[in-house]
C-alpha positions in Angstrom: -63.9 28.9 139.4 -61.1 30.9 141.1 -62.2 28.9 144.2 -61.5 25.8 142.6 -58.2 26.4 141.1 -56.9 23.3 143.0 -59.0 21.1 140.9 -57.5 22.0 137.4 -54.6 22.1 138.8 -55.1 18.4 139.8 -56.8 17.2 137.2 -53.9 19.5 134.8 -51.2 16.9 136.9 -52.9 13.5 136.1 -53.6 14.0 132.6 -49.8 15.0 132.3 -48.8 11.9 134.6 -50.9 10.0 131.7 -49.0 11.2 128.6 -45.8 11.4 130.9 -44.4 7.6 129.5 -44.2 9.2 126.1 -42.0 12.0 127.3 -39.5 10.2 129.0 -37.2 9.1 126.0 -37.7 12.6 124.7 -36.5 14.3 127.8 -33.6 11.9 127.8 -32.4 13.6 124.4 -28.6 15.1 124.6 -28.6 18.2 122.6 -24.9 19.7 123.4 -25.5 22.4 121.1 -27.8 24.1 123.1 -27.3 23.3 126.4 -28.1 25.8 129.2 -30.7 27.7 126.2 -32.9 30.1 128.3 -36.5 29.7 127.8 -37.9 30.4 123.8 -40.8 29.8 121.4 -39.2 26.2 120.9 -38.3 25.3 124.4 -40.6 26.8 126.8 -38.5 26.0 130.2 -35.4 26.1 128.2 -32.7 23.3 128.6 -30.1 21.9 131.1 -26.5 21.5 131.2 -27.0 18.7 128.4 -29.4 20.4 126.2 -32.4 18.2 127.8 -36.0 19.8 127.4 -36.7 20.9 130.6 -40.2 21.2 129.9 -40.2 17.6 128.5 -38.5 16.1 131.7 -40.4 18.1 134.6 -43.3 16.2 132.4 -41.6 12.6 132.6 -40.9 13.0 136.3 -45.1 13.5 137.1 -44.8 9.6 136.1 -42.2 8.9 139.1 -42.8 11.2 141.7 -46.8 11.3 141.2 -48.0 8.1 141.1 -44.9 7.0 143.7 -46.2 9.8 146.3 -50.1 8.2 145.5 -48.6 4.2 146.0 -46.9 5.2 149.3 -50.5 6.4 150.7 -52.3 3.8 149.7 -50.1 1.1 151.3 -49.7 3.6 154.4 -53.7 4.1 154.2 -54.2 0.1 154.0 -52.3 -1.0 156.5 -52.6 1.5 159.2 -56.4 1.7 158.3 -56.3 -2.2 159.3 -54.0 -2.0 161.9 -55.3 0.9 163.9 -59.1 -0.6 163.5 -58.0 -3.8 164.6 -56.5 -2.7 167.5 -58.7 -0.3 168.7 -61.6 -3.4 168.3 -59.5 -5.9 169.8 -58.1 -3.9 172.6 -55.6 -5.9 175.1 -52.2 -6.6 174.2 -52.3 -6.3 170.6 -53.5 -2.6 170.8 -50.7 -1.7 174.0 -47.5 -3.0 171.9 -49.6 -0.8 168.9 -49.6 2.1 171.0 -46.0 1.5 172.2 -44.6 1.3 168.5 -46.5 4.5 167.2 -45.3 6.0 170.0 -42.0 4.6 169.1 -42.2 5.8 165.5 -43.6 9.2 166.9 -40.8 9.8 168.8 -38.6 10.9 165.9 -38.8 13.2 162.9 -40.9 10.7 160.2 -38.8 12.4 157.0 -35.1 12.4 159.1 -36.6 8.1 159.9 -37.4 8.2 156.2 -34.2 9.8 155.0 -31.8 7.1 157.1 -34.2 4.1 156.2 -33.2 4.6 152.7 -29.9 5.1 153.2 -29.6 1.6 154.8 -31.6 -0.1 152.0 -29.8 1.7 149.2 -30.5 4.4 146.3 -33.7 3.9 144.2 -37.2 4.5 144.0 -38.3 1.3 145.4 -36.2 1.6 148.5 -37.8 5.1 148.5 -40.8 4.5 148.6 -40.6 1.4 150.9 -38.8 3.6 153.4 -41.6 6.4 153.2 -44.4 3.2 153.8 -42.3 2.3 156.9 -43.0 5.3 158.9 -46.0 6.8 156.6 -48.6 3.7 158.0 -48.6 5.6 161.4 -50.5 8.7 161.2 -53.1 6.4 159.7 -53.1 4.1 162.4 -53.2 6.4 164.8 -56.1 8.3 163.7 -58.2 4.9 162.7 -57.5 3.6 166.2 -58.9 7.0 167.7 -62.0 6.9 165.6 -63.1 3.4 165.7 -62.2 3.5 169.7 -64.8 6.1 169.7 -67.2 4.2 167.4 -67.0 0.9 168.7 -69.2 2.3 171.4 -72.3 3.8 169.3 -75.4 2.3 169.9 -75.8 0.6 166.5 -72.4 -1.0 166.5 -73.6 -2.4 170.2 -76.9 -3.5 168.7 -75.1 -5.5 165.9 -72.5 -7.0 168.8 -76.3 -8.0 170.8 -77.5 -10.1 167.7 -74.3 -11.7 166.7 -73.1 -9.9 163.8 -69.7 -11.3 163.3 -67.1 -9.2 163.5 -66.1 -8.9 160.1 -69.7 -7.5 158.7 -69.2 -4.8 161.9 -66.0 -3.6 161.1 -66.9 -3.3 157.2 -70.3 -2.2 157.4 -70.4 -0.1 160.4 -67.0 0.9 161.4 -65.1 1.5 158.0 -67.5 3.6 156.3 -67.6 6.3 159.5 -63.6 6.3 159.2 -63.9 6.7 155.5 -64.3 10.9 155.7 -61.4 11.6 158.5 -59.3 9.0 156.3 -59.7 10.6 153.1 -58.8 13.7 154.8 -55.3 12.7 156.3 -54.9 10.7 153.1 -54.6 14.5 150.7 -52.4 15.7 153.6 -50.2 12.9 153.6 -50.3 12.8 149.6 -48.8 16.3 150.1 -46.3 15.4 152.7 -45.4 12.3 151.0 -44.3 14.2 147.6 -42.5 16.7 149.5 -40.4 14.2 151.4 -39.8 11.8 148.4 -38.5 15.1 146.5 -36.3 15.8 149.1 -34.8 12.4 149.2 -34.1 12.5 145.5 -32.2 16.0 146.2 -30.0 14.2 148.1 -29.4 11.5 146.0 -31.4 9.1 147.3 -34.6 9.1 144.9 -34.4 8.6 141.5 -31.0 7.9 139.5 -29.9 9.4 136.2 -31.2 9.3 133.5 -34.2 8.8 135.0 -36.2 12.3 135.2 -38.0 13.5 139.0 -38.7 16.4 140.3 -36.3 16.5 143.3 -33.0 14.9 141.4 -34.0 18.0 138.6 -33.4 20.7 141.4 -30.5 19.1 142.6 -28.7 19.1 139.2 -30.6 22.7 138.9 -28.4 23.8 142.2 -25.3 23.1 140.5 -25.4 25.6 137.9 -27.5 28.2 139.7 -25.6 31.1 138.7 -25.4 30.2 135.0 -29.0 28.8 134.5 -31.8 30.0 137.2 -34.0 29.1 134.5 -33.7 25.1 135.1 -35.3 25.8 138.3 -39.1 26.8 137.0 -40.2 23.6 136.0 -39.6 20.9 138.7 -39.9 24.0 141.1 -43.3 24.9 140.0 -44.5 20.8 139.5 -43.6 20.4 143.7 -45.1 23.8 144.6 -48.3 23.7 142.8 -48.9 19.8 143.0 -48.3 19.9 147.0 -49.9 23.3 147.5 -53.4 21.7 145.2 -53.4 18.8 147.4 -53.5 20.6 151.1 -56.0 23.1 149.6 -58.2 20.1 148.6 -57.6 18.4 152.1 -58.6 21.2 153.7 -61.8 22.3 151.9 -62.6 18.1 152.4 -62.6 19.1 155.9 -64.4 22.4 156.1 -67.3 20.3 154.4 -67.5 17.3 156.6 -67.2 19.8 159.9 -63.9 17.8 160.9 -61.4 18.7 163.6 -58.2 19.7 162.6 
């Protein structure tokens, strides 16, 4: 079971980002009277400078910076998935002005891209998350273009060309599924990256805005009164650290099993 420890702490995460709705208007609760209360029977991560459960609002922020982290990899996964395939199938001068603009997108730091990309488009979670899509489709590309460059030339993909199978049936029946391991492998990685990076974002103020509870705006506000409160660290500390650490433990043991390159 100790082996496994990354798949309770997983499965721990969703069924909190289930119940997390319910703890939002909770964790938005001003209690004056006992703000900056250390950790105690009745508040188990103690409270901030407004007397706000921290327990209750590291909770309410797995329902933004979860299931935003999972949406970002999904659109990324889509689109590079269909772009890089398509390319790579295609060849010619769709796939050179592909290569050029992940190349282009390569060339600088994806979370630094990230970071002024939502600057431009403004403070919020949906300008967030669109700004981590923008550069997040390209490791996905990348890697499906490799692959199905690769695959294109196996003997039963040049069988299928021989009898006329359109393209379509090819790409979804022969070239998709062979992509489907390596994908799911860069998509726990980038699931990982992605939380990490939209954390950092709502540190600085880009993320999430108050009231509204995630992970990265908690440490920020933690920051402020580290001297007089260490305690309102723990939870959004621990939520990042254990979610992102579960999620590149699971990638990797996903690619110890399918025998894939790193």
């Amino acid at each position: 079971m100790v082996r496994h420890w990354y798949l309770g702490v997983l499965v721990g995460w969703l069924a909190l980002a289930c119940v997390a709705p319910w703890c939002v208007e909770a964790g938005n609760r001003i209690a004056l009277e006992r703000a900056f209360a250390p950790p105690a029977a009745d508040l188990w991560l103690g409270s901030d400078d407004l007397g706000r459960s921290i327990l209750l609002r590291t909770v309410a922020g797995a329902a933004v910076s979860a299931p935003l982290a999972a949406g970002v990899v999904l659109v990324s996964l889509c689109v590079g998935t269909f772009l890089g395939t398509f390319g790579a199938w295609r060849g010619g001068w769709f796939d050179a002005c592909l290569q050029r603009v992940v190349e282009l997108f390569q060339a600088f730091p994806g979370l630094l891209l990230a970071i002024a990309l939502a600057g431009i488009l403004g403070p919020g979670t949906g300008n967030v998350a669109l700004a981590l899509c923008l550069v997040g489709w390209v490791g996905f590309a990348r890697l499906a273009r490799a692959q199905a460059a690769s695959l294109k030339s196996w003997e039963h993909v040049l069988v299928a060309r021989a009898l006329g199978t359109p393209e379509a049936r090819i790409l979804l029946r022969h070239i998709l599924p062979l992509l489907a391991a390596p994908l799911l492998v860069e998509a726990t990685f980038a699931f990982a990256a992605t939380l990490a990076a939209e954390a950092g974002m709502s540190f600085l103020g880009l993320g999430a805005q108050p009231p509204m509870a995630a992970w990265g705006s908690m440490l920020r506000e933690a920051t402020q009164f580290l001297l007089v409160a260490p305690h309102m660290l723990i939870g959004p500390g621990f939520a990042i650290l254990s979610l992102v650490m579960a999620m590149q433990t699971a990638g990797e043991r996903l690619r110890q099993r399918w025998q894939l390159p790193r």
